[in-house]
C-alpha positions in Angstrom: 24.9 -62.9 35.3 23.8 -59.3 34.4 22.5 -58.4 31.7 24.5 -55.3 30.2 23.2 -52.3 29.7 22.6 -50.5 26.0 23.7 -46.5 26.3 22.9 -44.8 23.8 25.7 -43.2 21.9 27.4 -40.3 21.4 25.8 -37.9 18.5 27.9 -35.9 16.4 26.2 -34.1 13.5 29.5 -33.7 10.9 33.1 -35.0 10.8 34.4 -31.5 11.5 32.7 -32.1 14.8 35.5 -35.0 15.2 37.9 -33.7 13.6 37.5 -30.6 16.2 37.3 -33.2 19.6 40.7 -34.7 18.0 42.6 -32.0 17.2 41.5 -29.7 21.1 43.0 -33.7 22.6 46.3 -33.2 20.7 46.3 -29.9 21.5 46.4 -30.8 25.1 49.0 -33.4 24.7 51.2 -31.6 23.2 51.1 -28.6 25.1 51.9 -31.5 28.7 54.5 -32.8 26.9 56.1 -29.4 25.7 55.6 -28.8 30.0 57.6 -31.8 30.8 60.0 -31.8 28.2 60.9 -28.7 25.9 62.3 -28.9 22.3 66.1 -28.9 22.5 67.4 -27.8 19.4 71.1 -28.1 19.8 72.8 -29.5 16.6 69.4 -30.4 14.8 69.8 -33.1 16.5 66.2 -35.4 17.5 65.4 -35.8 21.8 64.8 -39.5 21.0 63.1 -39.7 24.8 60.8 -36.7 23.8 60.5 -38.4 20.3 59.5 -41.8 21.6 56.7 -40.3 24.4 55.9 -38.0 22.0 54.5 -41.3 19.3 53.1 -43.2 22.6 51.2 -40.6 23.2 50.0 -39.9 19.7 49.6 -44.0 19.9 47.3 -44.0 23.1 45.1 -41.0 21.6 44.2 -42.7 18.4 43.6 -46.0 20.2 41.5 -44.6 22.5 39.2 -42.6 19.6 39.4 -46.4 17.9 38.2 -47.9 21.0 35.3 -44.9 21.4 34.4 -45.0 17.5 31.5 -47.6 17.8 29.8 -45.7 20.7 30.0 -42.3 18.1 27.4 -41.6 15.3 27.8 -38.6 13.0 24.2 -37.7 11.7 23.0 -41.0 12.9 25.0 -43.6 11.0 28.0 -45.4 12.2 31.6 -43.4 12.0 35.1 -44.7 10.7 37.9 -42.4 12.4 41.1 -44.1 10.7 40.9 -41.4 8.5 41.1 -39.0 10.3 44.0 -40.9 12.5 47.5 -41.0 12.1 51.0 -40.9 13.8 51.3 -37.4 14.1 49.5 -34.5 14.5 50.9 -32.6 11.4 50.2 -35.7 9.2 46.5 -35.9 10.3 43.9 -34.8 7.7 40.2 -34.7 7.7 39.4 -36.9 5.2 35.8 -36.3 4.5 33.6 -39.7 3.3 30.3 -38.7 1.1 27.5 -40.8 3.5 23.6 -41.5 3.1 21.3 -41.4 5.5 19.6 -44.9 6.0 15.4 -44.9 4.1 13.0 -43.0 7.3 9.7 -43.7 5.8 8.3 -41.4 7.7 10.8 -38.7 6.4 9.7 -40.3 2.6 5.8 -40.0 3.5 6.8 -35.9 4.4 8.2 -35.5 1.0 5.4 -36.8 -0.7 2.8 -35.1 1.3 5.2 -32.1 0.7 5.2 -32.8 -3.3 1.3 -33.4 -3.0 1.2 -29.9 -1.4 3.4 -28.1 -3.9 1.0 -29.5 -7.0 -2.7 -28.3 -5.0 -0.4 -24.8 -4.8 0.2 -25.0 -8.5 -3.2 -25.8 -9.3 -4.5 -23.2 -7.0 -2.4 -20.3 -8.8 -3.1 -21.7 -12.0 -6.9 -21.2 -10.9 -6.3 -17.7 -9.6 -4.5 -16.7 -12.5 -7.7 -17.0 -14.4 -10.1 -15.8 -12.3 -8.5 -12.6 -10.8 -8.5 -10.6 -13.9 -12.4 -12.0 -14.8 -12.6 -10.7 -11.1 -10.7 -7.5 -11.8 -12.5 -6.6 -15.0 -15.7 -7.0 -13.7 -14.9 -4.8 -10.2 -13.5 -2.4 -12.6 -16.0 -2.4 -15.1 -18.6 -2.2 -11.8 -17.1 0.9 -10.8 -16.5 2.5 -14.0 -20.5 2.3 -14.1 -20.8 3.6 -10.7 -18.7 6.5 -11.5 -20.7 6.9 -14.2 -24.1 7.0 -13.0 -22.8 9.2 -9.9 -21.5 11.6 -13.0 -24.6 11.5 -14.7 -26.6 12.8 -11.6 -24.5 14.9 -10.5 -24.6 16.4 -14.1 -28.6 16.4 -14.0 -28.7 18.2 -10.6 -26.6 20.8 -12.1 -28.3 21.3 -15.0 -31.4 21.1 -13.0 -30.1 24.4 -11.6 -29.0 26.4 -14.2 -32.1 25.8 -16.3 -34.2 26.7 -13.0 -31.5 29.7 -12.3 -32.4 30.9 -15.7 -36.0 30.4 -15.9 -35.8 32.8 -13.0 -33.6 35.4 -14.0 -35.7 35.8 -17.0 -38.8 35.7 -15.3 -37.2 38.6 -12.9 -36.0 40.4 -16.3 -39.2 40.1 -18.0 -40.8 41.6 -14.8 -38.9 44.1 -14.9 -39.4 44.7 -18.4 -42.8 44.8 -18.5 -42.9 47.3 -15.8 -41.0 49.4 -17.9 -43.7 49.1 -20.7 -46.3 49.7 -18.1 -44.4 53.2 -16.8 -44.0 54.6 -20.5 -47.4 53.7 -21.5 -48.4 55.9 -18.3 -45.7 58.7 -19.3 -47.6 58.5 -22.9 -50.3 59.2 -20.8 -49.5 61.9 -18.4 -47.5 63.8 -21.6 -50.8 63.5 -23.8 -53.2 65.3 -21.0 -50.2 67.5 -20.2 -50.4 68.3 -24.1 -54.5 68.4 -23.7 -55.0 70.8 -20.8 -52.0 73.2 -22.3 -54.0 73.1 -25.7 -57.3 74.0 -23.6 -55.4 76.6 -21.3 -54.3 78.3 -24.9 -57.8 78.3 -26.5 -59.1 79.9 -23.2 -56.5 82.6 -23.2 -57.6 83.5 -26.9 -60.7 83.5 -26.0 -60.2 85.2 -22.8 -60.6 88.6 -24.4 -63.5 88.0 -26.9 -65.4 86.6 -23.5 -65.2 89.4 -21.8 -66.0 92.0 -24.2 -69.4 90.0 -24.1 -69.9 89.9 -20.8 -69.5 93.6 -21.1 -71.5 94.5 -23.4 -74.0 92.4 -22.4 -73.2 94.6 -18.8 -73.5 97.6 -20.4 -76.8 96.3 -22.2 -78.3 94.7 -19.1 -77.9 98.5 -16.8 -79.9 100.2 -19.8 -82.6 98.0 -20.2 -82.6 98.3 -16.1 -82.8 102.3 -16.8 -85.2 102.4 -19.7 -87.1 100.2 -17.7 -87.6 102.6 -15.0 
């Protein structure tokens, strides 16, 4: 004898999922039997032939998603479709059934690592949360000083400058100052012998005259001793 094969089963991940294959199967039956034989509505009156194939069908469909319920599993755990069965179509609810997933212990060992995670993450901020404003002050406080000392050269190369600008304009003005000095000393000088030679220029002029009556006289005195001498 054989031994029978295991298949593994059918995998639904909600009970809409069912509720969805059940209701498109219904769907289908009723639109066939609509086909073969259409509502007659004379006198309110019930088709008791459509009526009766109407609940053997409904019959068959729920026996056969009885039958197929052990080989279905809605998010891996065994399904119960009486629920979600009935006689009719309009009388079948979803009936949704609160389920738990059987222990994975490999799904509990990810939670814990997970947890164990979540508390290094914790402890790391809470690390951070001290050191990054030490760390900020002192990068801050690093290049306030840097700012600083650039400042403080840039200050002294600018002073440097000025005080070397205006060591030279002085030294320029005080040239030219003491040239000044140096050309009215020689104007002093110039104007005094102008004043000297016009002084001398006058005393020869009144003594011009005086001179030359001399020199005549002692002409005049020189031609007679020249003729007495003869």
């Amino acid at each position: 004898m054989e031994k029978a094969v295991a298949h593994r089963k059918i995998e639904l991940q909600s009970h809409e999922d069912f509720t969805y294959l059940l209701a498109n199967v219904r769907r289908a039956a009723q639109q066939r039997l609509d086909e073969a034989f259409p509502p007659v509505d004379a006198d309110d009156s019930e088709d008791d032939l459509r009526s009766h194939i109407e609940r053997l069908v409904q019959e068959y469909i729920n026996k056969t998603f009885t039958l197929a319920a052990p080989n279905l599993s809605i998010n891996g755990l065994p399904f119960d479709p009486q629920p979600y069965l009935s006689d009719t179509p309009s009388t079948a609810a979803a009936v949704p059934t609160e389920t738990y997933e059987p222990f994975d212990e490999r799904k509990h060992q990810r939670v814990l690592d997970l947890a164990r995670e979540e508390e290094d993450l914790l402890a790391e901020i809470a690390a951070l949360k001290h050191k990054v404003p030490l760390h900020v002050t002192s990068s801050v406080a690093e290049h306030f000083r840097a700012g600083l000392e650039a400042d403080e050269r840039a200050l002294k190369l600018h002073s440097d400058a000025l005080v070397k600008n205006s060591v030279e304009q002085a030294r320029r003005e005080l040239q030219a100052a003491e040239a000044l000095v140096k050309g009215l000393e020689r104007q002093e000088d110039v104007e005094k012998k102008y004043h000297e030679v016009l002084e001398a220029l006058g005393r020869l002029a009144r003594d011009m005259p005086s001179t030359v009556a001399k020199m005549e006289r002692a002409r005049v005195a020189g031609e007679y001793v020249v003729t007495q001498g003869q």
